[in-house]
VOGU-3710 file (C-alpha; in Angstrom, 3 decimals, decimal comma):
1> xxxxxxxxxx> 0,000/0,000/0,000  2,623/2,273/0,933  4,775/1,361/-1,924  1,934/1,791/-4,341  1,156/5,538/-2,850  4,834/6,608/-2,845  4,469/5,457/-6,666  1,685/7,628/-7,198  2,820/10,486/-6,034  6,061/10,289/-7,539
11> xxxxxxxxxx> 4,627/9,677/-10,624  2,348/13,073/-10,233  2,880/15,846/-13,088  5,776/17,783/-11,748  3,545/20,385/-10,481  5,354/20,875/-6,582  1,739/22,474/-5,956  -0,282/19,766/-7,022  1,865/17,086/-5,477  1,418/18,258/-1,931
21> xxxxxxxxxx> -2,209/18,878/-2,695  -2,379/15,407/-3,410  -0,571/14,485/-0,326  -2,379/16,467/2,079  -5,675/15,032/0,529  -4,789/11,799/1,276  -3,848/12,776/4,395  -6,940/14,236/5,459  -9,106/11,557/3,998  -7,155/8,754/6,188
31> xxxxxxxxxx> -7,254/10,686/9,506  -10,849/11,509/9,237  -11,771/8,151/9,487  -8,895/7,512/12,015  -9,967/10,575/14,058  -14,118/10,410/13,235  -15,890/10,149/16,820  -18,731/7,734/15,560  -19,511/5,662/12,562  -20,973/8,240/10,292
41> xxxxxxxxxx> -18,493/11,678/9,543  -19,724/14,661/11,520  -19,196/18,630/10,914  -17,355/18,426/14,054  -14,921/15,487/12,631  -13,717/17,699/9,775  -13,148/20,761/12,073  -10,854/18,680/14,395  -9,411/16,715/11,340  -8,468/20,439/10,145
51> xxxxxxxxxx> -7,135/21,308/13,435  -5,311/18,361/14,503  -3,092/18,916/10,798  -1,774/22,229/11,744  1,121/21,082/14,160  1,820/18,410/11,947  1,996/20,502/8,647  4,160/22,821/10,930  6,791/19,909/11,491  6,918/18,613/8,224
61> xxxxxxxxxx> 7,459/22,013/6,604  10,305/22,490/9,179  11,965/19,532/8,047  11,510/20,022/4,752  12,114/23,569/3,614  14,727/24,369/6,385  16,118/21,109/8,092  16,513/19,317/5,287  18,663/22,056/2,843  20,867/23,911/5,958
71> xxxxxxxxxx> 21,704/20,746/7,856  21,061/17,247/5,804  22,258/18,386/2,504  25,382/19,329/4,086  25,761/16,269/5,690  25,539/17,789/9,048  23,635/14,599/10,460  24,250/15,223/14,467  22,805/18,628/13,890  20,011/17,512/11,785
81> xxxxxxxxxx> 18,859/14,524/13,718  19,340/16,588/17,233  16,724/19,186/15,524  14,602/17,216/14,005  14,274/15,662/17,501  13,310/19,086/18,940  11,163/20,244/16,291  9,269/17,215/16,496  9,069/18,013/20,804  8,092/21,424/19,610
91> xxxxxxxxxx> 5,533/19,880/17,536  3,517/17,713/20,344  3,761/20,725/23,269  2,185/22,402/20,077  -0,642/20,047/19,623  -1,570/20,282/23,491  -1,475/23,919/23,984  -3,287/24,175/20,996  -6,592/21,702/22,226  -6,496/22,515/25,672
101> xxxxxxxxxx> -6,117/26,009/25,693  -6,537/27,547/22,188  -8,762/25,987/20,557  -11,794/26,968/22,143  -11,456/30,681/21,454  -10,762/30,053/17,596  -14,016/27,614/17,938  -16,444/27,756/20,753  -18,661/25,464/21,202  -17,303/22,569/19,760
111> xxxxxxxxxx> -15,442/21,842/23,500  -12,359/19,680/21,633  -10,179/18,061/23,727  -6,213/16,931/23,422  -6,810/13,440/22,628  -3,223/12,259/22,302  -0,278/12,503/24,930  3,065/14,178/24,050  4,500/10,736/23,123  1,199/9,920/21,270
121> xxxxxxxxxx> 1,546/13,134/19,151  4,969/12,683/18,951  4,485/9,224/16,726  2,159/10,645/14,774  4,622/13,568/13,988  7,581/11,028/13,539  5,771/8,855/11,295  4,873/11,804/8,862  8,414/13,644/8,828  9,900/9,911/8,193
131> xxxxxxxxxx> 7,166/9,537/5,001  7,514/12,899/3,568  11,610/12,469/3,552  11,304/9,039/2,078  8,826/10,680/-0,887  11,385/13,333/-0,617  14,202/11,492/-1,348  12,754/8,994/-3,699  11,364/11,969/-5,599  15,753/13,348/-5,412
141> xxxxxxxxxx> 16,558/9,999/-6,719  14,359/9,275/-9,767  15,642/12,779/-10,675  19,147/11,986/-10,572  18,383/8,986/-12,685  16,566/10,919/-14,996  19,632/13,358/-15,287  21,862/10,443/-15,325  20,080/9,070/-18,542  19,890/12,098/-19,669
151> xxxxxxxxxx> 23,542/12,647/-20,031  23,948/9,915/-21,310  21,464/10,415/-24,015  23,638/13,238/-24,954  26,762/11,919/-24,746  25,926/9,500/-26,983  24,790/11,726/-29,730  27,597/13,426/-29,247  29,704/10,818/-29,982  27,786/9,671/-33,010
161> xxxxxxxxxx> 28,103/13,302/-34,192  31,662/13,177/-34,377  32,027/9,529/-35,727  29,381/10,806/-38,621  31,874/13,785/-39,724  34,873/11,092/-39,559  33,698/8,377/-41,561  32,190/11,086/-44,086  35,256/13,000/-44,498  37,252/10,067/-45,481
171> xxxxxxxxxx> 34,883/8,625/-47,961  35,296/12,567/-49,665  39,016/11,706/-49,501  38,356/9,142/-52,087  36,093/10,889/-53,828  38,839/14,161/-54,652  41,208/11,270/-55,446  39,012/9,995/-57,935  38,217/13,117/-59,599  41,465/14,596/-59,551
181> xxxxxxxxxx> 42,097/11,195/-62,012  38,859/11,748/-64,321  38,374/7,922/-63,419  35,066/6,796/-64,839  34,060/5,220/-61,971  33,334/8,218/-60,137  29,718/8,482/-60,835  29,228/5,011/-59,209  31,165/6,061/-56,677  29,337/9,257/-55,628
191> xxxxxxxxxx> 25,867/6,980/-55,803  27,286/4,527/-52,982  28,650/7,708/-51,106  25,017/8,648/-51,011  23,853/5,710/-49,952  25,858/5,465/-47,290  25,477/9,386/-46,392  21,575/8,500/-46,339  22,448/5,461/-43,687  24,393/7,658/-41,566
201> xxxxxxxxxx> 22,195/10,979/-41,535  18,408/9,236/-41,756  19,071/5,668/-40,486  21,529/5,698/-37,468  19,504/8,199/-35,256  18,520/4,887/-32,977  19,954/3,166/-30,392  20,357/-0,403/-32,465  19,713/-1,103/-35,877  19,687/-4,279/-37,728
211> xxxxxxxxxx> 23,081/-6,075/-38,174  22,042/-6,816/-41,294  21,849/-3,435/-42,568  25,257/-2,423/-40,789  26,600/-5,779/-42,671  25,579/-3,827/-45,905  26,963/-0,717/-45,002  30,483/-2,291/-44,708  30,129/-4,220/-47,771  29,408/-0,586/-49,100
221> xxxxxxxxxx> 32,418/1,105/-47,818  34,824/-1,737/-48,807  33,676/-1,393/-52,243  33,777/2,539/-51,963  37,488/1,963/-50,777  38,620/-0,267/-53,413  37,337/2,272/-56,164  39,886/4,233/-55,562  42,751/1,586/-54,659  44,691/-0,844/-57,039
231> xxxxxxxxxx> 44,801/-2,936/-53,672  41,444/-4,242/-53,665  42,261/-7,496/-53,964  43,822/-7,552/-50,723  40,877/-6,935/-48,613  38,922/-10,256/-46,925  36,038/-9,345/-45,781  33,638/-12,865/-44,381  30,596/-13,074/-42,233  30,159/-16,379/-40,232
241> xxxxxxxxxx> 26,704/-16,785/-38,539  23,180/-15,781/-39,313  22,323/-12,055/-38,592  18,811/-12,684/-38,243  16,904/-10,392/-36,320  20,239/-9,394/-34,373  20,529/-5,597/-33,417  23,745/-4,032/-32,722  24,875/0,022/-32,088  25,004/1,345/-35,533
251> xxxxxxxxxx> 28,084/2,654/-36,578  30,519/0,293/-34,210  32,588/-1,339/-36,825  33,421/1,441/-39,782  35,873/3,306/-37,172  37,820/0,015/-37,045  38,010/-0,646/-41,149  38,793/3,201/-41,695  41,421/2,664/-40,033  42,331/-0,266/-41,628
261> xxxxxxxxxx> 42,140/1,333/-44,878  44,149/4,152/-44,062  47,152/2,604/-42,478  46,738/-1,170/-43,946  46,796/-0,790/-47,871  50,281/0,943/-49,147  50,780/0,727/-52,793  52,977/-1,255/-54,709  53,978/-3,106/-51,144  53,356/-6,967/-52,131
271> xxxxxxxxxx> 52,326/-7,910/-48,359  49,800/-4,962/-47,542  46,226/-6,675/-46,650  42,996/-6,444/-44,492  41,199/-8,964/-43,343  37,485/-8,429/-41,858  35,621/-10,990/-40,068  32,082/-11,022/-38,036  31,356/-14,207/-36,513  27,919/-14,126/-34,865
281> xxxxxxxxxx> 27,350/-17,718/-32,184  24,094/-16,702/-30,466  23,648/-14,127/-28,532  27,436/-13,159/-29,029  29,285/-11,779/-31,689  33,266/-11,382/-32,545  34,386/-8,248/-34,923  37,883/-9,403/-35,969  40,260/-7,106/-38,332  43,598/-7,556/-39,221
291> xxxxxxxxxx> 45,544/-5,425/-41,085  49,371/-5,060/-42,443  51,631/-2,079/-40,913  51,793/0,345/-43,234  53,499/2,984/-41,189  57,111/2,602/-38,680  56,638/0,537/-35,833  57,565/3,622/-33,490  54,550/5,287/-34,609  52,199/2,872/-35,108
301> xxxxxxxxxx> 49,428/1,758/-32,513  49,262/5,546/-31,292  48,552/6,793/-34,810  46,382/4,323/-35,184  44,327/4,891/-32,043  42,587/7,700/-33,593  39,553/10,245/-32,919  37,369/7,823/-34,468  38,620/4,675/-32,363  38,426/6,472/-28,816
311> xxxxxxxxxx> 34,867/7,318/-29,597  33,668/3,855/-30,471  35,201/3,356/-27,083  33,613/5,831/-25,299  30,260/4,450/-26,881  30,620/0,752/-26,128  31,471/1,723/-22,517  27,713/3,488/-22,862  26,138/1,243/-24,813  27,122/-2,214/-23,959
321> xxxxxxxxxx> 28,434/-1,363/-20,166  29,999/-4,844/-18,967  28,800/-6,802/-22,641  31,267/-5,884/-24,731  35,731/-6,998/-24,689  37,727/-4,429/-27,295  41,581/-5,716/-27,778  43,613/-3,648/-29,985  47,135/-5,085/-30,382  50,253/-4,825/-32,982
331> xxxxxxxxxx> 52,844/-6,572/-33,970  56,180/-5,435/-35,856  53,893/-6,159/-39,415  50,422/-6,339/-38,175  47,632/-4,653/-36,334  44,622/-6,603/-35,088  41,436/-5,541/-33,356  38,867/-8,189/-31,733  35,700/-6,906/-30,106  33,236/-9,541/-28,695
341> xxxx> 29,803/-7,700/-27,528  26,922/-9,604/-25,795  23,882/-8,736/-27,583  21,429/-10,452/-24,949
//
């Protein structure tokens, strides 16, 4: 019950107004039949029901407008708990100077009566200040998750925003080369760059696309890449597995084979090459890439640990938190990336 009520007011539009409206409604309703002097509600029930909130309104709006921001927030727990104690003293010596000597000059006639000791009151008071911080805090929590996501959210497009502008801006490279040349292939070639630029502007705006489609995409960009190159016949590129209905992060793998392209394929060198694999065994599935040195060992892996690579990174750690192993590793004439990510 309680559980259910702290999810409904949580849950309540984030009008502050409404949702202590709400709360003091309930209130009322549950202490008029808790308070109610007979079986059927009587003027006189309501007027006491009224009455008998005041102190405790007065408590809980102590704790939580002043309390709560000067002494909990700072972590100042000896000096919140020691006036939380008091206030909630102050509360009950409220509540009895109120009915037994107050009350019957704001209404006489009604002869009310202090029904409740100073320990009595003093439950009553502790009970509410402990709900109303617990809805209080909840309500500070599922905020901070909300920002949490939302950071997240836009860290992640951030990231995709710069990957886009890479991966783009290489396939141009070609593109110049191309037309610099007059090669006659550079018609076909500016109809695949569109079809990729349509993937990556219309189609990757999601959190997981089909692997299918990314599968494509690849097959796309290798072709792009060997317009331009006389090494085309170097690149491997196999898929083991059935994509199926698999979804992965779009835009994972191209990073890895621009890379590839860029460092792997050197001209007129007999044992340049890249080999592409993506295995898929379930709910797993291992991205392997190999590729041949094409630059001096001393500047190798930290050239080729580029913008693009420390972004795809950044994104697996968001994506696929815990799911996902990325090895990058080199030898004296090759560079090789596996990345195994749990899709389930």
């Amino acid at each position: 019950m309680v559980r259910q009520v702290l999810r409904f007011l949580v849950r309540l539009p984030k009008n502050r107004t409404l949702q202590h409206a709400s709360f003091w409604a309930l209130s009322f309703l549950v202490l008029l039949n808790i308070l109610k002097v007979s079986a059927e509600i009587q003027p006189i029930d309501l007027v006491y029901t009224v009455v008998f909130h005041i102190p405790i309104v007065l408590v809980v709006y102590l704790n939580q407008s002043v309390l709560f921001p000067l002494l909990l927030a700072k972590q100042r727990y000896l000096a919140y708990s020691v006036s939380l104690v008091a206030g909630i003293s102050a509360g009950a010596v409220f509540y009895i100077l109120l009915f037994s000597r107050w009350i019957d000059f704001i209404f006489p006639g009604y002869y009310f009566i202090a029904y409740y000791g100073f320990w009595d009151i003093s439950l009553y008071l502790a009970v509410y200040v402990a709900a109303t911080s617990l809805i209080k805090l909840a309500r500070g929590w599922f905020r901070l998750q909300q920002i949490e996501q939302e950071k997240t959210l836009t860290e992640l497009k951030a990231l995709k925003s710069q990957v886009n502008p890479h991966f783009l801006f290489n396939s141009l490279n070609s593109i110049y080369s191309l037309a610099r040349k007059n090669s006659p292939v550079l018609p076909e070639t500016i109809l695949k760059l569109g079809s990729l630029m349509r993937y990556v502007i219309y189609e990757t705006d999601v959190d997981k696309i089909g692997l299918q489609k990314e599968i494509e995409i690849i097959s796309d960009y290798i072709a792009l890449q060997k317009i331009r190159t006389s090494e085309g016949d170097k690149v491997e590129f196999k898929i083991e597995g059935d994509p199926g209905e698999t979804k992965i992060a779009p835009l994972i793998f191209l990073p890895f084979i621009e890379n590839s392209f860029k460092h792997g394929l050197q001209r007129g060198k007999t044992e340049s090459f890249i080999k592409i694999k993506i295995e898929i065994t379930g709910a797993v599935l291992n991205f392997e890439i190999e590729n041949s040195k094409g630059l001096p060992v001393e500047t190798g892996l930290q050239e080729y640990k580029g913008i693009g690579i420390e972004n795809v990174k950044k994104r697996l750690g968001l994506v696929y938190p815990g799911a996902h192993v990325l090895k990058i590793s080199e030898n004296d004439k090759v560079f090789k990336v596996l990345l195994q990510l749990q899709l389930k």
